[in-house]
N, C-alpha and C positions, 0 to 999 in steps of 0.2 A: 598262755598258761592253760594246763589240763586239772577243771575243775574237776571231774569225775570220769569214771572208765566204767562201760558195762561191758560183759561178756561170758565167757564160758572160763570158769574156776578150773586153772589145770595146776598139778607141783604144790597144794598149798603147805606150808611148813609154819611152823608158829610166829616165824618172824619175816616172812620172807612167800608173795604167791607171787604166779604168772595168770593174768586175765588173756584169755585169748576174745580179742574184737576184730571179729571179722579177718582171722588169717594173720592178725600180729601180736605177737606174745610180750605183752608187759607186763615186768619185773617192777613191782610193788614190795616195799619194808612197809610190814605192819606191826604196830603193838599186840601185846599177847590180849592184849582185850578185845579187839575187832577179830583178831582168829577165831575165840570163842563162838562169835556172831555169823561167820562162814556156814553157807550152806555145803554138801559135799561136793566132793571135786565131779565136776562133768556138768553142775547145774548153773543155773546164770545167777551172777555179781554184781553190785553194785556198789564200787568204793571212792568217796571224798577223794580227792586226792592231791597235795602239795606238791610242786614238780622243784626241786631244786638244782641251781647249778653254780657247781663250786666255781668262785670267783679265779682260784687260782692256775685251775688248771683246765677248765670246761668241763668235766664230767659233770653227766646229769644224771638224778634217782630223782624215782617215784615215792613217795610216801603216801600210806592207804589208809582211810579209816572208814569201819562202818558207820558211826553216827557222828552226826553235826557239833554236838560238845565234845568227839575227841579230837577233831582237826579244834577245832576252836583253841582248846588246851596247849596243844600242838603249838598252834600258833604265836600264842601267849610265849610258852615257855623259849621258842627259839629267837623271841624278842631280847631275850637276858641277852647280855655278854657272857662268854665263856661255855654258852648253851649252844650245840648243834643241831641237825638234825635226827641223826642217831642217837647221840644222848639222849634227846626230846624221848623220842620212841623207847628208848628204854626204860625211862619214868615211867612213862604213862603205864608198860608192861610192869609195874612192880607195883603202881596205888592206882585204885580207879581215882578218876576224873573226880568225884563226889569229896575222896579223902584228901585228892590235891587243892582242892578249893577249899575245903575248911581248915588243912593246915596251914594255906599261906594265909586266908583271912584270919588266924586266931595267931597268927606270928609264930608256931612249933617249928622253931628253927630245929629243935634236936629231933622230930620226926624229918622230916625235910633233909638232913645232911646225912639222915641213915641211909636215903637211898640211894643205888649202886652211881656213883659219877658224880654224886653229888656234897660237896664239901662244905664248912661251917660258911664261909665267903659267898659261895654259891648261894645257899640257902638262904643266907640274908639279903641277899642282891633279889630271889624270887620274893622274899615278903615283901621289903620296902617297893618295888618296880611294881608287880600285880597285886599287892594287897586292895588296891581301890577300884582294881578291873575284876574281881571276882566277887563271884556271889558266894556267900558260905550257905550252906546248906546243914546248919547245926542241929538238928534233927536227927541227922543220918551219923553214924560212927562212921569215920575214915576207915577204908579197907585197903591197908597197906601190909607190904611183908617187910618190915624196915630191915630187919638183918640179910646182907649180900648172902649170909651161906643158907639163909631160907629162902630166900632171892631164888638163888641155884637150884636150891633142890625144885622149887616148886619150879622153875621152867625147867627142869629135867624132865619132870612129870610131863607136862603141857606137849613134851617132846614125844613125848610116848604116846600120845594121842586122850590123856585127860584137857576136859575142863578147868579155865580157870579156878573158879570156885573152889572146884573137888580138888584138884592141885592143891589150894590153898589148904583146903579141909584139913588135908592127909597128913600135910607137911606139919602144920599145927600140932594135931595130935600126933604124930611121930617125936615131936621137941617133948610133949608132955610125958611120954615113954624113956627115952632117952637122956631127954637132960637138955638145956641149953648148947653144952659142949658138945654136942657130937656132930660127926665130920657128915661133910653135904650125902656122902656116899653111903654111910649111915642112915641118914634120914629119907633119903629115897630108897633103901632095902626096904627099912619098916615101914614106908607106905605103902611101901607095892604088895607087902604082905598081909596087912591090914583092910586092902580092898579084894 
C-alpha cells in the first residue's frame, strides 16, 4: 500500500494533481479541500494517500489528501455500502470534515442526502454505521453547500482558481442576489462580478 507520495506538484486541478517523485508522475484525485491546501505548482507535496483497486477489473487510482482527518473521513465513508471512492472524494469536496462529523453524529439525515450522490438510504446507512465512530464537534457550524446547483457553482469557481472558502463566499451571496432559483450559470456570472 502507498501511504503517502512527496514530490514536485506538476497539472494541479481541483480535483485531480500529478506529484512528480523522482521522474514518475502520480495521478492523485483529491477533494476540493486538500487543493485549497496545495502549495503552487513546481514546489514540493506532501499527500496521505489511499491507493485503490477496482476488484473487477484491476485498475488502480490514487486518492490524496492533505491532512490526517480527511483520509480518515475518507476512510470512514468508503466503509458504507453503496459508497465509492469517488463518491467519497466528492463529499468530502461539498462539506468539510467538521460538518460531516457533526451531521452524522446529530443524525441530519436531510443535511446528508442534500449532498451531490448522496440519497435518503444513503444517508441513513452513514448515520447508523459512523454515528459511534465520529466525534461531533458541536461547537463548530457544519460548512456545507447542501444544494447540487450551489454544489456546481461553487467548484466552477474553485475551477477558476478561487478558494474554497471565497467559492463558497461568493456563491452564497450570489443565491442572496438572485434568489434560491437561479440557474448554476447565473450564480457563477454574479460571483465573478461581485469579486
Amino acid at each position: 500500500m502507498i501511504a503517502f507520495l512527496q514530490g514536485k506538484l506538476t497539472g494541479p486541478t481541483p480535483t485531480c494533481v500529478v506529484i512528480d517523485c523522482h521522474g514518475v508522475g502520480y495521478q492523485v484525485f483529491i477533494p476540493v479541500s486538500s487543493y485549497d491546501k496545495l502549495p503552487p505548482a513546481g514546489h514540493d507535496v506532501k499527500l496521505l494517500t489511499y491507493h485503490h483497486v477496482n476488484a473487477q477489473d484491476g485498475t488502480q487510482q490514487l486518492f490524496g489528501f492533505a491532512t490526517p482527518p480527511e483520509r480518515e473521513m475518507f476512510l470512514l465513508l468508503i466503509s458504507i455500502s453503496g459508497i465509492g471512492p469517488k463518491l467519497a472524494c466528492n463529499i468530502l469536496s461539498s462539506a468539510s470534515v467538521t460538518g460531516l462529523r457533526s451531521a452524522i453524529a446529530a443524525g441530519d439525515t436531510k443535511t446528508l442526502s442534500s449532498l451531490r450522490g448522496i440519497g435518503k438510504k444513503t444517508a441513513e446507512r452513514l448515520v447508523v454505521e459512523l454515528k459511534d465512530k465520529v466525534g461531533a464537534e458541536p461547537q463548530l457550524a457544519p460548512k456545507t453547500v447542501a444544494d447540487p446547483k450551489l454544489s456546481d457553482a461553487m467548484l466552477a469557481l474553485v475551477s477558476l482558481g478561487y478558494k474554497q472558502a471565497d467559492a463558497q463566499r461568493a456563491v452564497l451571496a450570489a443565491v442572496e442576489v438572485l434568489g434560491a432559483g437561479a440557474s448554476v450559470e447565473a450564480l457563477v456570472r454574479a460571483a465573478l462580478r461581485s469579486t
